[in-house]
C-alpha positions as a Markdown table, in Angstrom:
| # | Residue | x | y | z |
|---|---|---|---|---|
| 1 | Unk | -37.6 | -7.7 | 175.9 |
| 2 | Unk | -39.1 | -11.2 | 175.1 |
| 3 | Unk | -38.2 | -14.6 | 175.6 |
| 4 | Unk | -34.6 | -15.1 | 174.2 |
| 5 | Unk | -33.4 | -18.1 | 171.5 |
| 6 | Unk | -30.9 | -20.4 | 171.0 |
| 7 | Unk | -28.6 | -18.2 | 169.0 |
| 8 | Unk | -28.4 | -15.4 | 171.0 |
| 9 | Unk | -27.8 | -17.6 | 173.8 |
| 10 | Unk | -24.6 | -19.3 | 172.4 |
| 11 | Unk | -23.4 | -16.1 | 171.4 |
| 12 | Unk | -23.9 | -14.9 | 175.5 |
| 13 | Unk | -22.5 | -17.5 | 177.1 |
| 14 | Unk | -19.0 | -16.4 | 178.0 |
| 15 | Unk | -20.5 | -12.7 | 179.0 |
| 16 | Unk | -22.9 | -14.7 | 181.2 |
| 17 | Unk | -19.5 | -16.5 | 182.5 |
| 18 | Unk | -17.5 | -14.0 | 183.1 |
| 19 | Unk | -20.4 | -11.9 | 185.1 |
| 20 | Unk | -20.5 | -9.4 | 182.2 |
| 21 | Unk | -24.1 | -9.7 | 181.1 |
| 22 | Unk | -26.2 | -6.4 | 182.2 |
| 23 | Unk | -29.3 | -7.8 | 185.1 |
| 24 | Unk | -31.9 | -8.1 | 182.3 |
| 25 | Unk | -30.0 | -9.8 | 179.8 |
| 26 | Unk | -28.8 | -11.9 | 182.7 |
| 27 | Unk | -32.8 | -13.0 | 183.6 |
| 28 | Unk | -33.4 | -14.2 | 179.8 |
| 29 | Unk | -30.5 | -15.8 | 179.7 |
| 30 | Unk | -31.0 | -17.6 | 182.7 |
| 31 | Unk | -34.7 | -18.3 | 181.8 |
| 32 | Unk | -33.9 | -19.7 | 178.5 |
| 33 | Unk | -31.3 | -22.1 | 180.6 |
| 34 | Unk | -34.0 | -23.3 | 182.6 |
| 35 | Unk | -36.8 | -23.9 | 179.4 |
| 36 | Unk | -34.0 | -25.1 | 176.9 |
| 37 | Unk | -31.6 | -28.6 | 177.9 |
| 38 | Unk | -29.7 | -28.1 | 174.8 |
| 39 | Unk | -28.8 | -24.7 | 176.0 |
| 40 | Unk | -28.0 | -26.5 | 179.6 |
| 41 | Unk | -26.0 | -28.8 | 178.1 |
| 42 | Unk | -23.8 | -26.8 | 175.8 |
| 43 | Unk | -23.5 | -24.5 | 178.8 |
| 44 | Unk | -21.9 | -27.3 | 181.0 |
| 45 | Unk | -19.9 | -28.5 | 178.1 |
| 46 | Unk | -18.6 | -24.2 | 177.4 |
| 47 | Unk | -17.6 | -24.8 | 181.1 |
| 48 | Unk | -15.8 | -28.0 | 181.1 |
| 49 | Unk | -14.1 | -27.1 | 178.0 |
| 50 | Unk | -12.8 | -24.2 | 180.2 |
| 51 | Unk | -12.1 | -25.9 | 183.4 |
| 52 | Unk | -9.3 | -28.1 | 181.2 |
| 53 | Unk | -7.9 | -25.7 | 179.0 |
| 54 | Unk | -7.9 | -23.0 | 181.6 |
| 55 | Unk | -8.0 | -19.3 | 181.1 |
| 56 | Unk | -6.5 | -18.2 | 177.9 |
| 57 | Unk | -5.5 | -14.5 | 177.5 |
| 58 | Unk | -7.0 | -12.8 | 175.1 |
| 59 | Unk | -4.4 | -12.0 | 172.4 |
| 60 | Unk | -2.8 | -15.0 | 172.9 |
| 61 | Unk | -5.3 | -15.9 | 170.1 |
| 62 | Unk | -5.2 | -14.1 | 166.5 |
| 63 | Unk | -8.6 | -12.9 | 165.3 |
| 64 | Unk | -8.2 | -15.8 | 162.8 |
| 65 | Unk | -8.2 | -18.5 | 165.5 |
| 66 | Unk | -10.6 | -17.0 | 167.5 |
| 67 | Unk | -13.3 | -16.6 | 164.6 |
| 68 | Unk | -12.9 | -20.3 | 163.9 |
| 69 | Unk | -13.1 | -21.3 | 167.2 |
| 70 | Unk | -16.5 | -19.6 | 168.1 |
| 71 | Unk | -17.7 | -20.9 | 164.4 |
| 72 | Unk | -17.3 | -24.7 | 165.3 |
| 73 | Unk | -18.4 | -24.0 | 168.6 |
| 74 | Unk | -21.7 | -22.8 | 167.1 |
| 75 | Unk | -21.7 | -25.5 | 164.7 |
| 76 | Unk | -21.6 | -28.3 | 167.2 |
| 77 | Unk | -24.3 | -26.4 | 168.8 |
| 78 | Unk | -26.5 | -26.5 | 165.9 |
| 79 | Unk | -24.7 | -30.7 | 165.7 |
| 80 | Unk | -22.7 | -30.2 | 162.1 |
């Protein structure tokens, strides 16, 4: 499958949390984690962020809210 990037890491991140990710995706993603300390640290940021908002359900969001949310999320990834 080949060694996985930034990008596609961001966008696996809550599938990873949530235990969702199928086992090979689950090794690159983990990999990458351990070659990539940006990825580490916007992982433990994803998870603070979660620990003090807590679990949202999932249509307590409209699809407009939840499309901004994931694009500033990957902007202050890529640091805009």
């Amino acid at each position: 499958m080949g060694t996985m990037d930034c990008a596609t890491f961001v966008e696996l991140v809550t599938d990873f949390l949530e235990g969702a990710l199928p086992e090979a995706e689950e090794e690159r993603f983990v990999e990458h984690l351990t070659l990539c300390d940006g990825c580490e640290t916007y992982l433990e940021q994803f998870r603070r962020t979660i620990d003090t908002l807590g679990e949202l359900p999932a249509d307590s969001l409209s699809a407009e809210a939840r499309a901004k949310l994931l694009t500033a999320f990957r902007g202050f990834r890529r640091g805009e």
